[in-house]
C-alpha positions in Angstrom: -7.6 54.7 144.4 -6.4 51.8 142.7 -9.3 51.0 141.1 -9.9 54.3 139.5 -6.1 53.8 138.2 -7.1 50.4 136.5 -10.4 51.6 135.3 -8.8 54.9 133.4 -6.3 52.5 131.9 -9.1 50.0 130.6 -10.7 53.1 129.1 -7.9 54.7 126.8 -7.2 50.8 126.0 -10.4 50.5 124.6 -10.3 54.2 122.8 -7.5 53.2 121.0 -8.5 49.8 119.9 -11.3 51.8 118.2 -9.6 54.6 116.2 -6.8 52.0 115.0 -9.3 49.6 113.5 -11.1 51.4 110.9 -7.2 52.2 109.5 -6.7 48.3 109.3 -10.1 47.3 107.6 -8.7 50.7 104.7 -5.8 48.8 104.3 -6.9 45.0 104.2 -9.5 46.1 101.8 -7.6 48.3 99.4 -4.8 45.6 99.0 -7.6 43.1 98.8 -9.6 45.3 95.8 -6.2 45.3 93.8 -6.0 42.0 93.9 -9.2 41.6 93.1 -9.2 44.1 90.0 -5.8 42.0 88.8 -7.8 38.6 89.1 -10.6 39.7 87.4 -8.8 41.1 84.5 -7.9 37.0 83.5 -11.9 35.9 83.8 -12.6 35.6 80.6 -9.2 37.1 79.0 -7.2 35.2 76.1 -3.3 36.9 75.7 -3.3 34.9 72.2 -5.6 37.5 71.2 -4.9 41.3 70.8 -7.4 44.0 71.5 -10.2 44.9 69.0 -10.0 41.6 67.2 -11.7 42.2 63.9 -11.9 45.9 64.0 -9.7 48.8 64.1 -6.1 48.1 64.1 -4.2 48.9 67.2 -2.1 51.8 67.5 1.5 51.0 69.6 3.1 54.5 70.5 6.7 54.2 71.2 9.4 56.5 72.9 13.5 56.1 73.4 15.3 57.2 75.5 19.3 56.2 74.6 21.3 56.4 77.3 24.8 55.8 76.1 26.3 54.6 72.6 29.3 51.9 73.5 30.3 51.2 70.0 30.7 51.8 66.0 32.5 49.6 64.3 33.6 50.2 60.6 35.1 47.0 60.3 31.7 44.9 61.3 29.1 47.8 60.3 27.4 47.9 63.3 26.5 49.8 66.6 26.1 48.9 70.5 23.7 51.1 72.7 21.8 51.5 75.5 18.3 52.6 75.8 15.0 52.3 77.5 12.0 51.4 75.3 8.7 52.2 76.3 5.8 51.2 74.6 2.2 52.7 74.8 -1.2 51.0 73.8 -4.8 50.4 75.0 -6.6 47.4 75.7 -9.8 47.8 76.8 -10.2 44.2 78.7 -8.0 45.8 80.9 -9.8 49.1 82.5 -11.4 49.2 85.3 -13.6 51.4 87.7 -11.9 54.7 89.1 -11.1 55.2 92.5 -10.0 58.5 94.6 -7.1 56.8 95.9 -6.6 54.5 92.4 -6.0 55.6 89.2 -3.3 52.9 87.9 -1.7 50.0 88.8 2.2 49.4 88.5 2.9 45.4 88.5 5.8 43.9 88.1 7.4 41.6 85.0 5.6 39.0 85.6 2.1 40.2 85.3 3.3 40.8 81.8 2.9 36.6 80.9 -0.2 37.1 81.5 -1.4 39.9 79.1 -1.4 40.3 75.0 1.5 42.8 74.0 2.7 43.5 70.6 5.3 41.1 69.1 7.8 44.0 68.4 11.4 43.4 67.1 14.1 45.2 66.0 14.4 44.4 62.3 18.5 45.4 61.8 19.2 43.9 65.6 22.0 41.5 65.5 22.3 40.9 69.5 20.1 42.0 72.1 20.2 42.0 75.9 17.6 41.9 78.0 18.7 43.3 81.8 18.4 41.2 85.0 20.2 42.9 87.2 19.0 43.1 90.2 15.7 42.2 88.6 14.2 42.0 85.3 14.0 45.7 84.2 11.2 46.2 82.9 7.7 47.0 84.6 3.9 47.5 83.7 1.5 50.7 84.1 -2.1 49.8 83.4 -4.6 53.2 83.6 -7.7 53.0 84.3 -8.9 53.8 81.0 -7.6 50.6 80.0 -4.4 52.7 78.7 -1.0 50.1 78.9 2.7 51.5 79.0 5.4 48.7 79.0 9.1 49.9 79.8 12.2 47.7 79.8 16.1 48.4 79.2 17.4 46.7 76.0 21.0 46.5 75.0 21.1 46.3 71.0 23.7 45.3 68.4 22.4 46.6 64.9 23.8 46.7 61.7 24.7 50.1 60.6 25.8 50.2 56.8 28.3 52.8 56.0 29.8 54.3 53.2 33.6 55.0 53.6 34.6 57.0 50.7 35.4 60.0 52.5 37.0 58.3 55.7 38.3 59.6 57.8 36.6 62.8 56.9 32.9 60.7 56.6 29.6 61.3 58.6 27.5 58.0 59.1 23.7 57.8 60.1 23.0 54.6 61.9 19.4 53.7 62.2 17.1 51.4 65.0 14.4 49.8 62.8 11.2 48.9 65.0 8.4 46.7 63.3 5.4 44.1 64.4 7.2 40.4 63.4 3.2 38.9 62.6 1.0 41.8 62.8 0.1 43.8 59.6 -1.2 47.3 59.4 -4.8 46.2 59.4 -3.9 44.4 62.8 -1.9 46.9 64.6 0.3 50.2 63.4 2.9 51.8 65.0 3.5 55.9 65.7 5.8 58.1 67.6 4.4 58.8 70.8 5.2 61.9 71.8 5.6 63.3 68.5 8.9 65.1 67.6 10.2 64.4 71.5 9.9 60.6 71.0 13.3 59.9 70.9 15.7 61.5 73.2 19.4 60.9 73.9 21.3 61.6 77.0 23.5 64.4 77.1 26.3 62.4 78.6 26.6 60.2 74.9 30.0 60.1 73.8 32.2 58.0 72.0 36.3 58.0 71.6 36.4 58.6 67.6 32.6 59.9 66.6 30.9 62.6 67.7 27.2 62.5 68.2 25.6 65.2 66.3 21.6 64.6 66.9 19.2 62.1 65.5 15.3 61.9 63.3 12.6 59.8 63.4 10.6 58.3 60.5 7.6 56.2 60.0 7.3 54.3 56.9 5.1 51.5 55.6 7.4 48.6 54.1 5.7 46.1 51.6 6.9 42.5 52.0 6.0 39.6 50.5 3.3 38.5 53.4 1.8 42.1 53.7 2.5 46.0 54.7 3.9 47.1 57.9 4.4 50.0 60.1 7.7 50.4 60.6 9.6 52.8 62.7 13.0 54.3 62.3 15.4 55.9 64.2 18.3 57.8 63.0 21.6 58.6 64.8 23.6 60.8 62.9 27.9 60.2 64.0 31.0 62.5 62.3 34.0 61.6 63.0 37.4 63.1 64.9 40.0 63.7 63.0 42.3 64.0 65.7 43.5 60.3 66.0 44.1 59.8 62.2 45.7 63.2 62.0 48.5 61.8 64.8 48.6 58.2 64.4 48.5 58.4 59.8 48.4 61.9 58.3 51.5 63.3 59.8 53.4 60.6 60.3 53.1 59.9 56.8 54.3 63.3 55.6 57.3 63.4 57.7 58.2 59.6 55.9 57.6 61.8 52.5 59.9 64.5 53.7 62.6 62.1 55.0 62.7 60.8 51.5 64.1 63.9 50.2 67.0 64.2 52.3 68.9 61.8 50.0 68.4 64.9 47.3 71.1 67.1 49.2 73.2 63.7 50.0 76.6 62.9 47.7 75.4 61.1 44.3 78.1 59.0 45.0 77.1 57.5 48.5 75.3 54.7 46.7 74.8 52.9 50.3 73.2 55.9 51.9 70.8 57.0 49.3 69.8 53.6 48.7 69.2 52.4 52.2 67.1 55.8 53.2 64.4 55.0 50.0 64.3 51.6 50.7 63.5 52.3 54.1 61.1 55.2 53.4 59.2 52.9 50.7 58.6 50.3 53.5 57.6 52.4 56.4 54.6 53.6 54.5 53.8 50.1 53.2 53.6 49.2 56.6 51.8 52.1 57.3 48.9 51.5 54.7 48.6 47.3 55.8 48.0 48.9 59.9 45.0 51.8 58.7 43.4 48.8 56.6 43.8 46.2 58.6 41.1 47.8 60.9 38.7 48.9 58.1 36.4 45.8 55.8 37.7 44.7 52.5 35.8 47.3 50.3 36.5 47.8 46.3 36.5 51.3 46.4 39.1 54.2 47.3 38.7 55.8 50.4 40.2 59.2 51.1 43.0 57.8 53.3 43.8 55.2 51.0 44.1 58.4 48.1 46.5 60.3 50.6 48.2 57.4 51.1 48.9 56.1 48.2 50.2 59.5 46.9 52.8 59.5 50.0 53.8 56.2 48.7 54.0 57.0 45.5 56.4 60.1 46.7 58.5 58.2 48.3 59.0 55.7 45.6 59.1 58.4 43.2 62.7 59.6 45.7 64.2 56.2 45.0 63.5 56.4 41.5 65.6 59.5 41.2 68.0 58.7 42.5 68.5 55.4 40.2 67.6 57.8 37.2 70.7 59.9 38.2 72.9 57.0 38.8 71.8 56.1 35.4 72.8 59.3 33.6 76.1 59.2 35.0 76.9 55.8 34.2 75.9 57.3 30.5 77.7 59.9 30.5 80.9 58.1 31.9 80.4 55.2 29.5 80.6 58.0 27.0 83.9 60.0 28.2 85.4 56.1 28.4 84.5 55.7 24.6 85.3 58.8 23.8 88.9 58.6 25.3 89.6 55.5 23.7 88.6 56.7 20.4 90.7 59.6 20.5 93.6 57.8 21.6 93.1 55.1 18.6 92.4 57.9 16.3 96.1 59.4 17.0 97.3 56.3 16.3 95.9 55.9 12.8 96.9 59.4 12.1 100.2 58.8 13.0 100.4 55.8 11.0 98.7 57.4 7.9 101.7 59.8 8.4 104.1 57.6 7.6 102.7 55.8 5.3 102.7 59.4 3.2 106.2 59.8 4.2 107.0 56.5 2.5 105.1 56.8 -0.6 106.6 60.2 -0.8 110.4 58.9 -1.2 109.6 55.5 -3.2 110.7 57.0 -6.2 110.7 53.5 -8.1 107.9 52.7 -8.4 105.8 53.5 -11.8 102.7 55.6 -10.9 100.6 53.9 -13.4 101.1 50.4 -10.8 100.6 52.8 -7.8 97.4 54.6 -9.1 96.0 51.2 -9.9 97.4 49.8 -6.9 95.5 52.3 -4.6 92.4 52.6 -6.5 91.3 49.4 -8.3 93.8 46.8 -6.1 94.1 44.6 -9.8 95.6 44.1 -13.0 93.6 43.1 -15.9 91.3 42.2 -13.9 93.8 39.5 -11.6 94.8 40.4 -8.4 98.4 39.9 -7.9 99.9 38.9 -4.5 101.5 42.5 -4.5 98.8 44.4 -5.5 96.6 42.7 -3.0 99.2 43.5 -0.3 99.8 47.1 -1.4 95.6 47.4 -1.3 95.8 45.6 2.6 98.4 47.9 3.4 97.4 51.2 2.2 93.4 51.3 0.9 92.0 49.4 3.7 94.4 51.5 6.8 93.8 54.5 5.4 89.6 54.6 4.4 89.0 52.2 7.7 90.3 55.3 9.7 88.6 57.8 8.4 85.0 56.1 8.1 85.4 54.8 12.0 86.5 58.5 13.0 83.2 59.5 10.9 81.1 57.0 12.5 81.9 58.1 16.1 82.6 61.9 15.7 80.1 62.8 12.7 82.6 64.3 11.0 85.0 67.0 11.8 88.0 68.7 10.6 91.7 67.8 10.3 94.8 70.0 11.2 96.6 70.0 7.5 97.1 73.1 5.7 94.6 74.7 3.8 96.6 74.5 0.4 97.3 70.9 1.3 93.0 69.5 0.8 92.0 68.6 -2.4 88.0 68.2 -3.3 86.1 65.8 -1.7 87.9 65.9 1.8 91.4 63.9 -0.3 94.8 65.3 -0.1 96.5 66.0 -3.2 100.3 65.1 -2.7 102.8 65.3 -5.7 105.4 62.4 -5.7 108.6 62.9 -6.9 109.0 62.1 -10.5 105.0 62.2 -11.4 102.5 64.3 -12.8 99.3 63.4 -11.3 98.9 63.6 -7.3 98.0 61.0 -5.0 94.9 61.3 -3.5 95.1 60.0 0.2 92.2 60.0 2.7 92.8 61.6 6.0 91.2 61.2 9.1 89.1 64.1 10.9 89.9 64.8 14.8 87.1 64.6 17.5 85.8 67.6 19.2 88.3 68.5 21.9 86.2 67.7 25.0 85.0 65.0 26.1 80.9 64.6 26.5 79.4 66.0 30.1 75.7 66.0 29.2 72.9 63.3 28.1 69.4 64.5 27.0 70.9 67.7 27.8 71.4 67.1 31.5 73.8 65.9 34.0 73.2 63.5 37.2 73.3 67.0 39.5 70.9 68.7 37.5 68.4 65.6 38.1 69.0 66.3 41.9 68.9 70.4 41.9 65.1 70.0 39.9 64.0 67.1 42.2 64.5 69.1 45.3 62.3 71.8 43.8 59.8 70.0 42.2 58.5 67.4 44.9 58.4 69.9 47.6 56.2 71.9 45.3 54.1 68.6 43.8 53.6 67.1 47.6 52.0 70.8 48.5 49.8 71.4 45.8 48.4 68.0 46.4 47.9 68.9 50.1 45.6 71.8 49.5 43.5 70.2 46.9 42.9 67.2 49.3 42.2 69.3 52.0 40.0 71.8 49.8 38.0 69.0 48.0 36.9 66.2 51.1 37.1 69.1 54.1 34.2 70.5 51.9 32.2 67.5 51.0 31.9 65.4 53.9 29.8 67.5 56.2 26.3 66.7 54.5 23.7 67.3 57.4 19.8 66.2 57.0 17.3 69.2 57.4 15.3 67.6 59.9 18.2 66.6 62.1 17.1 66.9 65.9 20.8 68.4 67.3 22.0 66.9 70.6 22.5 70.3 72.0 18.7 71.2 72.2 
């Protein structure tokens, strides 16, 4: 009984060492002809040399595939992103026969050492990343037709040259530019791989201030001065949100320009407080236009912030101004009403002394008219000049025509309070002396205008303030909708062939 037992046992042993080995020779030879079809492919193969030396060119297909977009800086003109780069060529050293089981073979990063691949570069790249993490990443397909497709994850910094004349309201493209560093177009050319689907973007691509409308591709042949290339370029086209600027600059910046008008309702006499609110207002929006360009290059042109800016500043300043333009026109006018005042008062006091002299000429009746008349007219006798006649022409000639030409001078003239019946021609009284035949003629004075002046170039400090408060409200709104009108309609330029995100 036993025996049968170790005899069945020796049997299904032996059945089973038979169907299990066939499956082990499959394996040990298929992982042996791989290796084999990878050694042979370096018997006789030079990487120095790319495929088709001598005749056609080679043709490198290439796809993207960007994966995120970390950065776009205005200040340094350039962009970060992410993306995997596959390139596609064929190099007939490399096929091999067909098998059921083996169409390609996938090797790692370091087959790649040992094969020719294009010398392609990134002609605007400023940094780029290669990814080790966990591994290289990048890895090799090999068809059997001899058809090659390298893929790797690059991380690249490129220049991006933008135009900032309508910032914040602008749209910048940003382009990858993709070219052979030594081979010329009869060597090797480049082409989009899969046509119009060649570059592709992630839907997840996002950045805080830009939004990512879509992107083109181009292929162009640049002349340089060792040859023509293939070059290849990809466009990303960014537009930017508003929303920061509008919180962190635009409304700020009109609130500053309204605040600046309060000091058009405040007393024109609270110097302190007028003063003190423009000074402030002017500085805030200085400090206000060094913050926005700090973070933006040293360009020579305006940019649309800068314009709206500027004008705020410009309002602002234009408040302080006003207010030293009505301080101004009352220290005028008051300068005025204190001249005025004092000229009245010495005018009254000439009058009153020409008065008197009249009343004292008028009872002198000793003295010879012919001495007077020449005495108050010609001030000398035969042509001497006595010490009396020179004291009688001090006392009453000079008094009496310095008056009246100073009253002249200020007033421009006016009229006097005597009687009609009591002028003579020429603006002269005619007064009879006792005794005499001819009159006296005696100058007299003419009287200011009875009030004082309230007005210069026909205004008054308060009308300064009552206009202001009308006409910058209305200025600082018209500007408004022509700056909105004018960039809000040229700054949303789109290319025709623009590949949108959304599809």
């Amino acid at each position: 009984m036993k025996a049968s037992i170790s005899a069945l046992l020796c049997l299904t042993l032996l059945m089973f060492l038979f169907e299990i080995t066939p499956q082990v020779r499959a394996v040990s030879s298929s992982s042996t002809n791989i290796s084999n079809i990878l050694n042979s492919f370096q018997i006789g193969y030079d990487r120095r040399v790319r495929p088709n030396y001598g005749g056609i060119p080679v043709t490198v297909g290439v796809t993207l595939y960007v994966l995120s977009i970390g950065d776009l800086s205005e200040k340094f003109m350039d962009f970060t992103f992410d993306m995997y780069f596959r390139q596609f060529w064929t190099d007939p050293r490399l096929a091999f026969d067909r098998q059921p089981d083996l169409e390609k073979l996938v090797v790692g990063a370091e087959y790649i050492k040992l094969i020719w691949v294009p010398d392609t570069f990134f002609v605007n790249e400023k940094i780029a990343l290669f990814h080790q993490a966990t591994t290289e990443n990048q890895f090799l397909r090999i068809m059997h037709t001899g058809e090659i497709l390298r893929s790797m994850r690059l991380t690249i910094k490129a220049t991006c040259p933008m135009n900032l004349a309508n910032f914040p309201m602008d749209t910048q493209m940003c382009t990858v530019e993709i070219e052979s560093f030594g081979y010329t177009m009869s060597d090797l050319k480049y082409a989009w791989h899969s046509g119009e689907n060649s570059v592709q973007m992630s839907p997840d691509v996002a950045l805080p201030q830009f939004n990512v409308l879509g992107h083109r591709q181009r292929l162009v042949e640049v002349s340089l001065s060792s040859g023509n290339y293939s070059r290849l370029l990809a466009d990303v086209l960014f537009t930017r949100s508003m929303g920061y600027y509008m919180i962190q600059v635009y409304i700020p910046s009109s609130l500053i320009v309204v605040m600046s008008w309060v000091s058009f309702w405040l007393n024109r006499g609270a110097a302190p407080a007028r003063v003190g609110l423009g000074v402030t207002t002017v500085l805030t929006m200085t400090t206000l236009i060094n913050s926005v360009n700090a973070a933006l290059p040293k360009i020579s042109y305006m940019k649309s912030i800068d314009i709206y800016l500027f004008v705020c500043f410009f309002m602002v300043f234009g408040a302080l101004i006003e207010y030293a333009c009505v301080g101004y026109t009352d220290k005028r006018i008051q300068l005025r009403k204190n001249r005025f005042l004092a000229m009245q008062k010495m005018m009254e006091e000439k009058r009153l002394e020409v008065a008197k002299q009249m009343e004292m000429q008028a009872l002198d009746p000793h003295e010879p008219m012919s001495m007077m008349n020449q005495n108050f007219y010609n001030g000398r006798s035969n042509g001497v000049r006595t010490p009396r006649n020179d004291r009688y022409h001090r006392e009453t000639h000079v008094q009496l025509h310095s008056c009246c030409m100073m009253t002249c001078a200020v007033n421009g003239g006016g009229h006097d309070t005597l009687p009609r019946d009591m002028h003579g021609r020429n603006g002269v009284s005619d007064r009879l002396l006792p005794g005499h035949q001819q009159p006296i003629q005696l100058p007299l004075p003419s009287l200011p205008p009875s009030k004082p002046p309230h007005r210069i170039f026909g205004m008054r400090g308060s009308d300064i303030d009552k206009y202001s408060r009308v006409i910058f409200p209305i200025m600082f709104l018209s500007f408004h909708m022509m700056y909105w009108m004018i960039y809000l309609s040229i700054s949303g330029d789109v290319p025709d062939n623009l590949v949108w995100l959304d599809s």
